[in-house]
C-alpha positions, 0 to 999 in steps of 0.5 A, spaced: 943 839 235 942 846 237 936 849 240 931 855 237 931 860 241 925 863 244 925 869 239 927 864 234 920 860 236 917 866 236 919 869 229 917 862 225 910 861 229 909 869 226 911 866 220 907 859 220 901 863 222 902 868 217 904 863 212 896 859 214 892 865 212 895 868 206 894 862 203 887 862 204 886 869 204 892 873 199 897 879 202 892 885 202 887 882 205 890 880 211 892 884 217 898 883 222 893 883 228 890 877 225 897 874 224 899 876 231 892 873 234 893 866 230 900 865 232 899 867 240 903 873 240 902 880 243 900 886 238 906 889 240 911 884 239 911 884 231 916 890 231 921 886 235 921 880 229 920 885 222 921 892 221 915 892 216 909 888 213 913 888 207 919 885 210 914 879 214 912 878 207 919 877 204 921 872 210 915 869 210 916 867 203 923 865 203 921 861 209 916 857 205 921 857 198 926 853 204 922 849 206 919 846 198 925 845 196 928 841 202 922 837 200 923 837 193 931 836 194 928 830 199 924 827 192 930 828 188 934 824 192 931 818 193 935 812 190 933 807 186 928 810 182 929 813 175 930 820 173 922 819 170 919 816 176 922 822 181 920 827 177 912 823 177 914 823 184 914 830 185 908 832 180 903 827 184 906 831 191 904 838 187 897 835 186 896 833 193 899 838 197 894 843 191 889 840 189 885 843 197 881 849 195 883 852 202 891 850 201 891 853 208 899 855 206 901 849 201 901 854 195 903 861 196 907 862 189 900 859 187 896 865 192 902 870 193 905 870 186 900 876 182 898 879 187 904 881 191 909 882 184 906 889 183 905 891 191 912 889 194 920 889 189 922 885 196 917 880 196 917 879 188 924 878 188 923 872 193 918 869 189 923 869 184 929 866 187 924 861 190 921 859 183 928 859 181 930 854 185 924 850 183 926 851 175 933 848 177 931 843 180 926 840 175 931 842 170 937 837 173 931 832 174 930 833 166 937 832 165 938 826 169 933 822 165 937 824 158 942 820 162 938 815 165 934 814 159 928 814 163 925 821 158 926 825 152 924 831 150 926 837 144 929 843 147 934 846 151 932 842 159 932 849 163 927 851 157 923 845 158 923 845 166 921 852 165 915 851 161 914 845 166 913 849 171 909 855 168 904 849 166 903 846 172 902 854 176 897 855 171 894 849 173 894 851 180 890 857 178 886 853 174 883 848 179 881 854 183 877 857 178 873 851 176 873 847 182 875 841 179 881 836 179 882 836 171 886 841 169 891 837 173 890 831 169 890 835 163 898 838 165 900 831 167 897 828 160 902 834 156 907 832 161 907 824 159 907 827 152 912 832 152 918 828 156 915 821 152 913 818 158 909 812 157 902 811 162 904 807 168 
């Protein structure tokens, strides 16, 4: 397996750092002396890795994006389960890895999304494929349910799986503003219903 290079390491250490504090603090809100100060990287060094902060932004999300739908690819895969289970699997690892209130970076579709799809055409445009392949995914999982038997549900599977994904989103951002747990129960208790998924 090949080795990252030092300026490979360098890149993803600016990434991570910036990836940590945005997740806590938003785009705006936070300077590349920050970032830079987190990772361990000169001041000067930025400019070698990124043109602009904007184009940070942009690599900063698609490496994100890259990394969740590995894990959700990774959920996907696991044999012996239904199509039901995974996809239960898979909103159980949503609650966990977002339900902190300081998400140090686990949920910036979450943190990012408003914010920076006014601010930056670039970084729209990766949240969207990101978010795009989130959609996807949750659609094959629907469809493998209709085959499996394991869910049913009225409607055209990309629709559900969008309107899944809008739901939980929201979610997200309500748990943030009320400081509680339930609007994830409450997706979780419109998920069951709208895939027939009985309580475990």
């Amino acid at each position: 397996m090949a080795t990252a290079s030092p300026a490979q390491d360098t890149r993803s250490a600016i990434l991570s750092a910036g990836q940590a504090i945005m997740g806590r603090k938003g785009y705006s809100g936070v300077g590349l002396t920050e970032i830079l100060t987190a990772a361990g990287v000169p001041k000067g060094s930025f400019y070698h890795y990124f043109a602009s902060k904007d184009a940070f932004g942009e690599a900063m999300v698609a490496a994100y994006f890259e990394d969740y739908l590995a894990g959700m690819d990774a959920i996907i895969g696991r044999s012996g389960l239904t199509a039901a289970e995974r996809l239960m699997l898979y909103f159980a690892d949503w609650r966990e890895n977002q339900v902190a209130y300081d998400c140090q970076g686990r949920c910036l579709a979450v943190k990012l999304g408003a914010e920076v799809a006014d601010l930056s055409e670039p970084m729209r445009l990766a949240l969207k494929a990101g978010t795009g392949g989130v959609v996807s995914r949750l659609e094959a999982m629907l469809r493998a349910g209709i085959a499996d038997g394991s869910l049913r549900f009225e409607g055209h599977a990309g629709d559900v799986a969008a309107s899944l994904y809008n739901l939980w989103l929201g979610a997200s951002v309500m748990v943030k503003i009320e400081r509680s747990h339930e609007p994830f129960e409450a997706a979780l208790r419109t998920t069951r219903r709208m895939l027939a998924i009985s309580q475990a």
